[in-house]
Each structure stands twice: as structure tokens, then as C-alpha cells.
C-alpha positions as CSV (number, residue, x, y, z in Angstrom):
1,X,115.9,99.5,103.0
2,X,114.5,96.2,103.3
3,X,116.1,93.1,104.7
4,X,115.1,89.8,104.5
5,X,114.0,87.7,108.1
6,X,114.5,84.2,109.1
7,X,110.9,83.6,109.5
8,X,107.8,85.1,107.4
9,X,106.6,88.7,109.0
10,X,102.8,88.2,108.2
11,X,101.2,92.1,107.9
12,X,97.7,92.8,107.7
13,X,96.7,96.7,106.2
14,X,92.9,97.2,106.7
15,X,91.9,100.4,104.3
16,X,88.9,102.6,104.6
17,X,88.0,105.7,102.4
18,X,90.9,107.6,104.4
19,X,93.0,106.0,102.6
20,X,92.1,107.3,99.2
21,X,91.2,111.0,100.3
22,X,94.1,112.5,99.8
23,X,93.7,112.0,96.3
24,X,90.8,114.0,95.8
25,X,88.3,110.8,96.1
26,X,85.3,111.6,98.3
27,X,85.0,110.2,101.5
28,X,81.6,107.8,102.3
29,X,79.1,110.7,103.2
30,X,80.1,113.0,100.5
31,X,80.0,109.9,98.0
32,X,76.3,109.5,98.8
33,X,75.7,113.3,98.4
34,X,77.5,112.6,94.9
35,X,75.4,109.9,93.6
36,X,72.0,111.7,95.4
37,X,72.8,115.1,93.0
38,X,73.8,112.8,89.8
39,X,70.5,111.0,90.3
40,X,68.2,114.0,90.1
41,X,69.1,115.3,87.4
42,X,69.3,112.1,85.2
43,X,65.7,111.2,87.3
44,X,66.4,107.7,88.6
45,X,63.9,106.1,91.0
46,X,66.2,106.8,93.9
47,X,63.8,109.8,94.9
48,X,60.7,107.5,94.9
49,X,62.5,105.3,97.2
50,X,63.5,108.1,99.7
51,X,60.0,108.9,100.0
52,X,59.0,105.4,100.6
53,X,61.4,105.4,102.9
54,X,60.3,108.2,104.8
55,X,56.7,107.3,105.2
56,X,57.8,104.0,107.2
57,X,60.5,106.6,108.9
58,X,59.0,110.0,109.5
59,X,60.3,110.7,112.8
60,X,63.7,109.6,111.7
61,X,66.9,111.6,109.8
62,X,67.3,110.4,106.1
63,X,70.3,108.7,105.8
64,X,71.0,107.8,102.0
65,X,72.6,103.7,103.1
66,X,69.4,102.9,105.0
67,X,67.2,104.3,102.0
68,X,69.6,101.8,99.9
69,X,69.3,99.1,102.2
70,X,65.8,99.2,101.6
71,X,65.5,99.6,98.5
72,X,68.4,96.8,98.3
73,X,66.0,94.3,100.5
74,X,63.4,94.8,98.1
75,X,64.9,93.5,95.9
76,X,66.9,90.3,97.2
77,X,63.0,90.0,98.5
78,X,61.5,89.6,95.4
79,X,58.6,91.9,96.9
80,X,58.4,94.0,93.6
81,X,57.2,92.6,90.8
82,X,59.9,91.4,88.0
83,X,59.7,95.0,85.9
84,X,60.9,96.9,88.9
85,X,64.0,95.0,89.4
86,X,67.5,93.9,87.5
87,X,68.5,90.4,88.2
88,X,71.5,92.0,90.2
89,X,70.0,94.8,91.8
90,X,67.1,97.1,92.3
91,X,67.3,100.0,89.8
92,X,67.8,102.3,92.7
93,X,71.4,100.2,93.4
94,X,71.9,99.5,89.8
95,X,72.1,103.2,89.0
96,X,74.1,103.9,92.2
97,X,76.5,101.6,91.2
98,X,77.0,103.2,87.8
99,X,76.8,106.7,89.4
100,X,79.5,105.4,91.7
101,X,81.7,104.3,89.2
102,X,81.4,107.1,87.1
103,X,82.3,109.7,90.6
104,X,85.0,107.7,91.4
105,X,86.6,107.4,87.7
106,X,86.2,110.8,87.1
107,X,87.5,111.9,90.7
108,X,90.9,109.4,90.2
109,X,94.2,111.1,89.2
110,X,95.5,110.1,86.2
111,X,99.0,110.3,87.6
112,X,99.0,108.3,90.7
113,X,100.4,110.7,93.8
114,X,103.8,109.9,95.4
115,X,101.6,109.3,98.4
116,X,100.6,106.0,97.4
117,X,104.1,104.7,95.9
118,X,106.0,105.4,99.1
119,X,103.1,103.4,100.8
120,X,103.4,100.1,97.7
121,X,107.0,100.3,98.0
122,X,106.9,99.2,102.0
123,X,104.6,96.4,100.4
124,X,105.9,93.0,100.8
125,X,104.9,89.3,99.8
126,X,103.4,88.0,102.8
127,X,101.8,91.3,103.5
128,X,98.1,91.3,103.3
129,X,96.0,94.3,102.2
130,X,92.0,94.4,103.0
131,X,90.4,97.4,101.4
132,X,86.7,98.7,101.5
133,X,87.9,101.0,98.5
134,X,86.4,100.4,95.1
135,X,88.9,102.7,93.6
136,X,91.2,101.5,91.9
137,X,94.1,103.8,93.8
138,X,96.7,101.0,95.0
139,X,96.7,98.8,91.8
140,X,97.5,101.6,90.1
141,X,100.5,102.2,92.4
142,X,101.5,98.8,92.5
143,X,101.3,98.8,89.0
144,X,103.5,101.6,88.4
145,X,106.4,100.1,90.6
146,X,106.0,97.3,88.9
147,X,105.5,95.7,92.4
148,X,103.5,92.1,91.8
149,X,100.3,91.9,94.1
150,X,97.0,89.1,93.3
151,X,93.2,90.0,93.8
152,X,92.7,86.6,95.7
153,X,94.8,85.1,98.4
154,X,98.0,83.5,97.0
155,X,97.3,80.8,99.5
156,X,94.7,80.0,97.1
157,X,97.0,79.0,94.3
158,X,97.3,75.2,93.2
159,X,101.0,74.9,93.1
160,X,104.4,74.4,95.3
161,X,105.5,77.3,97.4
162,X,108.9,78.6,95.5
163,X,112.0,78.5,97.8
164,X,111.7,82.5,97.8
165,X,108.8,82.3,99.5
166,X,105.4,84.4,98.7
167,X,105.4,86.1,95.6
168,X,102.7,88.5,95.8
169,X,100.8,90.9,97.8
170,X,97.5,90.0,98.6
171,X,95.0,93.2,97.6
172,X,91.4,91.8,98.7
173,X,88.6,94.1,97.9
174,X,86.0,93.0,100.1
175,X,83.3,95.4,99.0
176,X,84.6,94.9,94.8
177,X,85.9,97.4,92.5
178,X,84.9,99.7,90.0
179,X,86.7,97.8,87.6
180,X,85.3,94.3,88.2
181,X,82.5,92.6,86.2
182,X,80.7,89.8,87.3
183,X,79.6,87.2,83.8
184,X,76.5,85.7,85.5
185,X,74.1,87.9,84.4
186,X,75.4,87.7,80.8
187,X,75.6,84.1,80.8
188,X,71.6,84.2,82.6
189,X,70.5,86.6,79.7
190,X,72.1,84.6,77.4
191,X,70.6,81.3,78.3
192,X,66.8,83.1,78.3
193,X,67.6,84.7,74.8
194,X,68.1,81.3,73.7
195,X,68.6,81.4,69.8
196,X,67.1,84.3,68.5
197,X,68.1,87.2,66.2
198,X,69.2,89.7,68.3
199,X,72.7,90.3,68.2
200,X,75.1,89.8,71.5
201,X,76.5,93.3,71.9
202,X,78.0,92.7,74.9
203,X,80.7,95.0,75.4
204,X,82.5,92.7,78.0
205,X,81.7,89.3,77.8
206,X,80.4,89.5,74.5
207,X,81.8,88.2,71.0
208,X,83.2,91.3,70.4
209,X,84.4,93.3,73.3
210,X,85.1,96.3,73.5
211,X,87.9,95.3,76.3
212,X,89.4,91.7,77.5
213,X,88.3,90.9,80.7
214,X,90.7,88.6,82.9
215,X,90.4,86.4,86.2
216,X,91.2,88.2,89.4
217,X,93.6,84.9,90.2
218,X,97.1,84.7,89.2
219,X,96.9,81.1,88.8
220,X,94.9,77.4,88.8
221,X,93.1,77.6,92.6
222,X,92.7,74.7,94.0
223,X,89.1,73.4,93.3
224,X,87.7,73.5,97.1
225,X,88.6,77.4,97.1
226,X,87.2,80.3,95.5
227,X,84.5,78.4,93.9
228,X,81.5,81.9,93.7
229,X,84.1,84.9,92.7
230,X,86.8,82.7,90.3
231,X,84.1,81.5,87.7
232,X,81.9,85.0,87.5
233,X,83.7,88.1,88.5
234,X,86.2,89.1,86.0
235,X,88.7,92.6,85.8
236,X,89.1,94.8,83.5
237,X,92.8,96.1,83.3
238,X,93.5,99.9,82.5
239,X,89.4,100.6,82.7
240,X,90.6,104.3,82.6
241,X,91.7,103.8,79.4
242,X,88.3,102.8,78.1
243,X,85.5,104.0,80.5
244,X,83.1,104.8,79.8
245,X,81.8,101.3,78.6
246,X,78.7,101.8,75.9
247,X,76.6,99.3,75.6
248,X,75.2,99.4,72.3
249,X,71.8,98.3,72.8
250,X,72.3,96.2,75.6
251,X,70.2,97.7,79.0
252,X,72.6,99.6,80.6
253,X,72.8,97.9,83.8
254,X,74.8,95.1,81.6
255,X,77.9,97.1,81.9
256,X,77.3,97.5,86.0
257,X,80.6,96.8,87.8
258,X,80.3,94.6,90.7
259,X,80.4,96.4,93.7
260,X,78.4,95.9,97.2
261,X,75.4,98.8,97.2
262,X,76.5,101.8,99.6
263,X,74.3,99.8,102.1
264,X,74.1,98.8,105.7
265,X,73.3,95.4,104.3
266,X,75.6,95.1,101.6
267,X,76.3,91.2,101.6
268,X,73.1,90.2,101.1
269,X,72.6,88.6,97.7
270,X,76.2,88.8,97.0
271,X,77.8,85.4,97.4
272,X,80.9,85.5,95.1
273,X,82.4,88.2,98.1
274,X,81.9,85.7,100.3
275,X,84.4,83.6,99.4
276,X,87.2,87.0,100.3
277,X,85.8,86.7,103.4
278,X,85.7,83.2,104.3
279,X,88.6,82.4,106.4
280,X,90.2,86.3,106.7
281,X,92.0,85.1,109.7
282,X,94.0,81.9,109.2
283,X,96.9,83.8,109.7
284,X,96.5,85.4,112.4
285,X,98.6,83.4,115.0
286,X,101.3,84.4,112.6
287,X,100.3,88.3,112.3
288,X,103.2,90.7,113.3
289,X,101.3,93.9,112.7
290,X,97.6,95.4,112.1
291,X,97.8,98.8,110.3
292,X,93.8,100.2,110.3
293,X,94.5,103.5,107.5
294,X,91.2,105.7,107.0
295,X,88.6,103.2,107.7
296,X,86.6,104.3,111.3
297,X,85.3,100.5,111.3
298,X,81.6,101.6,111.9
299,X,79.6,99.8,113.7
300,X,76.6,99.8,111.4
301,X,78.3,97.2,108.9
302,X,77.8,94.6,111.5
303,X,79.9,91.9,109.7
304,X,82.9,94.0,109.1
305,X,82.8,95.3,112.5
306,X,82.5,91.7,114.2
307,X,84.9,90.0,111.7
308,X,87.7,92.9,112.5
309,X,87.4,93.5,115.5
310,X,87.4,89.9,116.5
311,X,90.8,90.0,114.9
312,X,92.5,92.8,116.6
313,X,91.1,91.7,119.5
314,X,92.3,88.4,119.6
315,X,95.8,89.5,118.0
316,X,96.5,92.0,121.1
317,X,95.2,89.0,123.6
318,X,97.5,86.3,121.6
319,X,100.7,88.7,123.7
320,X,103.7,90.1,121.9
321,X,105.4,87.2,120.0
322,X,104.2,85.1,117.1
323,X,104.4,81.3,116.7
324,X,107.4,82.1,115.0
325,X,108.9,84.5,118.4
326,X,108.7,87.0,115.5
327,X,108.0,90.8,117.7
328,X,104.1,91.7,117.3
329,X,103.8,95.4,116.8
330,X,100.8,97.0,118.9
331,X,98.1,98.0,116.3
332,X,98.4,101.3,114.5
333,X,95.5,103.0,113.4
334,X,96.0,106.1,110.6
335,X,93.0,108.4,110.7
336,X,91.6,112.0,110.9
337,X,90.2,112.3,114.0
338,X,89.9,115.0,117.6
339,X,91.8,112.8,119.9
340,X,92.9,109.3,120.4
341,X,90.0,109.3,122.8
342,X,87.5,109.2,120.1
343,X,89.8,107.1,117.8
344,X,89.1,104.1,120.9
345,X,85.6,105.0,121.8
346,X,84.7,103.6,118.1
347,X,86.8,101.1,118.7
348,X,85.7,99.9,122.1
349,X,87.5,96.2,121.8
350,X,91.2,97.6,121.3
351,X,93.4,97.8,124.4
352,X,94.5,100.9,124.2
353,X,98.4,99.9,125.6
354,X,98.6,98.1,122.9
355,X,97.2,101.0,120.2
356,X,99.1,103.7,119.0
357,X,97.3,106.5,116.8
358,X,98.1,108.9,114.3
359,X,95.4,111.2,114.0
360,X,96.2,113.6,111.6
361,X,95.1,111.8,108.5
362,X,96.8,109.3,105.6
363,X,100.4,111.7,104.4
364,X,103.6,111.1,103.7
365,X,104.3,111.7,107.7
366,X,102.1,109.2,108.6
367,X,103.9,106.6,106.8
368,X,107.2,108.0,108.2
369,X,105.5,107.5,112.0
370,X,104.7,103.9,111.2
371,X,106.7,100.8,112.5
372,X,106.8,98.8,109.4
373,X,108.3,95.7,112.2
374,X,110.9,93.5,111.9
375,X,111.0,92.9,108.6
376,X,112.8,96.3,108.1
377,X,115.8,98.2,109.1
């Protein structure tokens, strides 16, 4: 049962792949295996850049993210020439992103599990939620409670605070989502096309969709904020329902959903994310709990690491009251692991008397282990 607090209980949920397993979606190494086999047999260029990768690497393992890194540099590099790349991606990332999309589509229940409503319903407004998940697993959930949640941080909206306080939970999808679109490219190819005869076929942003995109904010943003992602990436509610997209004509990497390449360098070139992670911890004198579910925080994603952990770190050093004398909860970290020992190896900046660990995996029981703070009875 919930109960309302005299001051604002500011949570912070930080998802990984974990999260979403129980589901049947595959975890990050058995995604890449995924998009490796669907490649082969529809014959992409992704093998002609594993073996270009392996001449500069032949003493060294493949791994599938450095091959896309790679290939990925390429082309933010410009150092193939203009009929080897996509204005958004090498065709090696452009395909992965629609093999990725289609994996993940087919490989999401229709039915969303009871799993994932017993976690929305402990959702609250104030709570934040940072996923690396582009599955589309919790806004279905939320959705189906009919729980009210925005893709960009309600701080961001132009408008008076209502007298209930937050309204929404914030859901920010720092690597994007198989369901998001981002109009810059249509608008570029539009603008190069100039006046001529060939027909707009768009199946997004087009005359004559095939669906009706809309803005990931719930509101007018103030004009200082969220000036890359509010003006080019665009949703597309229910994309179940119509995936997948044809394009009619149009080159297929037209109907690509923005999503950050299966990389180790995945922000490069990608400045509408940016503005998600610009300020990530304005809150945190405030924060009452960190819950880490399913994500191992790897240390090869540099950014994420540094940005995260900098955040735990300095919410167990900030001691165990808020600004607000609210009680901070020591971090809890959800995972599938051997032993809490290897849990804080990978996690080298926690301090451990502060860090309690589940690991068994993302279930029901989890969620039952958790201290959801002060905010509940």
C-alpha cells in the first residue's frame, strides 16, 4: 500500500538487459549472436567488416561490439567514400539496427508478464527510471496499468508544478528504443530531393503514413532544454501493432529506429541522446534510493560506467539522510550472479556496507526482497 510522505522520496532504477530476460528477450551476448546469424543469411556487409577487423586484430578474440565500433568509426570518420555509408550509419549498423529491432519485436510477449506490473505498480511520480533496454517491456506495463510515465524528464516541462506534486514517471532510454524514429534524415533527403517527381513514400514522416508518430514529451519544454532529441526523434505508439514498417520504395534504412549501434562507442555521432544524459544527476542530493536491476555496468562503456558510478559513489559518501532528513536506502543491486563478491569486484566504487545484493536474478522474489523506502508501508 502506498502512502503519501511529507517530503518528495526521489528513486532512481538503473535497468540493464536483466531486467527484460525473464521475458524471453536475449541478453547482450546472445543478441549479437542474433543479429550475426540473421546477417548471413540475408548477406549484409557485417562479414566483410569482421574480416577487416581481424586483419588489424589477429592475435585478438572477435568480439561482435568492437567489430561494430569499427565499423561504426568508419563511418562518423567519413573514411569510406559516400556509397558505402547511410547518412546515420554504416550499413553494417544500419542493418544491425533493423536486425535488432526485428529480434527484439519478435522475441516480446504480446501479453506483458505479471513480472513487470508488480514492478510498474511500486512506480511512483518522482521515481526515475534509466534503462539501457530498447525494448519496449515497461511502457507496455505502464501502459497496461494505466500508470502515467514521460520519455523526457518532467523537470523539463514549461509549466507550474501542480499542488500534487510530479505527475509522471520519468522512463529515460539512454541507448533509444525500437520504437523511436529520428525525422532528420527525412527532412535531409527531403531537402536534396528538392522538387522532383518522385513520390514521398515515407511511411513515417511522410504525407501518408502508414502510422502517427508523436513527441517523446508530454508537454511545451522549456526552450533551453531538450533542444537535439525534442525536434527529431519521434515515437511510435503500439509499433507491435504495425511492425513490420514497409517502405515502399524508400531505401530501407528510412524506416531504421533510432537506437545507439551495439558498440563500445555508441555516443559517437549521436547528439539528440545527449541531451538524456546531460544533467542525470541534479537530483541526487535528494536521491533516497538506487535500485541497479540486470545491468553489470561494464566497464567497456566508459561513459555509462563513469557517469553511474560517479553517482552511486557520491550518493553512499553524501551519508544516510537527504536534504530533506528523508532515510537513504543503501544501494540494491538485482542480478544473476556467483556471489556478491563478484557482484562488487565489477563494481569496484560501491562500499559494500552500504550494498545489499540479490543475486538470483530479476523475479517476483526479488521485488518482494527490495526496500522500496519510505515512501511505503
Amino acid at each position: 500500500m502506498e502512502r503519501k510522505s511529507s517530503f518528495p522520496h526521489f528513486r532512481l532504477f538503473i535497468l540493464g538487459a536483466g531486467f527484460s530476460q525473464p521475458a524471453g528477450l536475449p541478453l547482450g551476448q546472445d543478441l549479437l549472436r542474433l543479429v550475426r546469424n540473421q546477417q548471413q543469411r540475408e548477406s549484409s556487409n557485417l562479414e566483410h567488416e569482421i574480416e577487416e577487423w581481424k586483419k588489424l586484430y589477429p592475435s585478438e578474440d572477435l568480439e561482435l561490439e568492437r567489430v561494430l565500433a569499427y565499423s561504426h568509426a568508419k563511418h562518423y570518420l567519413r573514411i569510406r567514400g559516400p556509397e558505402e555509408y547511410f547518412s546515420h550509419g554504416s550499413q553494417a549498423i544500419v542493418a544491425a539496427r533493423a536486425s535488432i529491432q526485428q529480434i527484439l519485436v519478435n522475441c516480446t510477449p504480446t501479453d506483458i508478464p505479471p513480472l513487470y506490473q508488480s514492478f510498474a505498480k511500486h512506480l511512483l511520480p518522482n521515481d526515475a527510471v534509466l534503462t539501457f533496454n530498447y525494448d519496449t517491456l515497461l511502457e507496455q506495463a505502464l501502459d497496461s496499468i494505466q500508470k502515467p510515465y514521460t520519455l523526457t524528464p518532467e523537470w523539463w516541462l514549461k509549466r507550474k508544478l501542480p499542488e500534487t506534486g510530479q505527475e509522471y514517471v520519468d522512463l529515460i532510454k539512454l541507448h533509444g528504443s525500437v520504437d523511436w524514429y529520428d525525422r532528420k534524415y527525412y527532412d535531409d533527403r527531403q531537402q536534396e530531393n528538392g522538387h522532383n517527381d518522385v513520390p514521398d513514400r515515407d511511411p513515417i514522416f511522410g504525407p501518408r503514413p502508414l502510422v502517427h508518430p508523436i513527441p517523446l514529451n508530454k508537454g511545451e519544454i522549456d526552450e533551453h532544454l531538450g533542444r537535439r532529441i525534442i525536434s527529431r526523434v519521434f515515437r511510435v505508439p503500439k509499433h507491435l501493432d504495425y511492425f513490420p514498417l514497409r517502405s515502399y520504395g524508400y531505401p530501407f534504412n528510412s524506416v531504421v529506429p533510432f537506437m545507439l549501434p551495439l558498440s563500445h562507442n555508441k555516443l559517437l555521432g549521436h547528439e539528440p541522446i545527449l541531451d538524456l544524459w546531460e544533467n542525470l544527476d541534479f537530483a541526487r542530493s535528494h536521491l533516497t534510493s538506487i535500485v541497479i536491476i540486470g545491468y553489470s555496468m561494464p566497464q567497456y562503456d566508459s561513459y555509462a560506467y563513469e557517469t553511474l558510478g560517479r553517482i552511486c559513489y557520491l550518493y553512499q559518501s553524501a551519508g544516510r539522510r537527504t536534504g530533506y532528513n528523508n532515510r537513504c536506502v543503501p544501494i540494491q543491486i538485482i542480478t544473476m550472479a556467483e556471489s556478491t563478491t563478484a557482484v562488487l569486484d565489477a563494481m569496484p566504487f560501491l562500499d559494500p556496507s552500504q550494498t545489499l545484493i540479490w543475486p538470483h536474478g530479476f523475479s517476483e522474489r526479488s521485488l518482494e526482497w527490495l526496500d522500496w523506502g519510505d515512501g511505503y508501508l
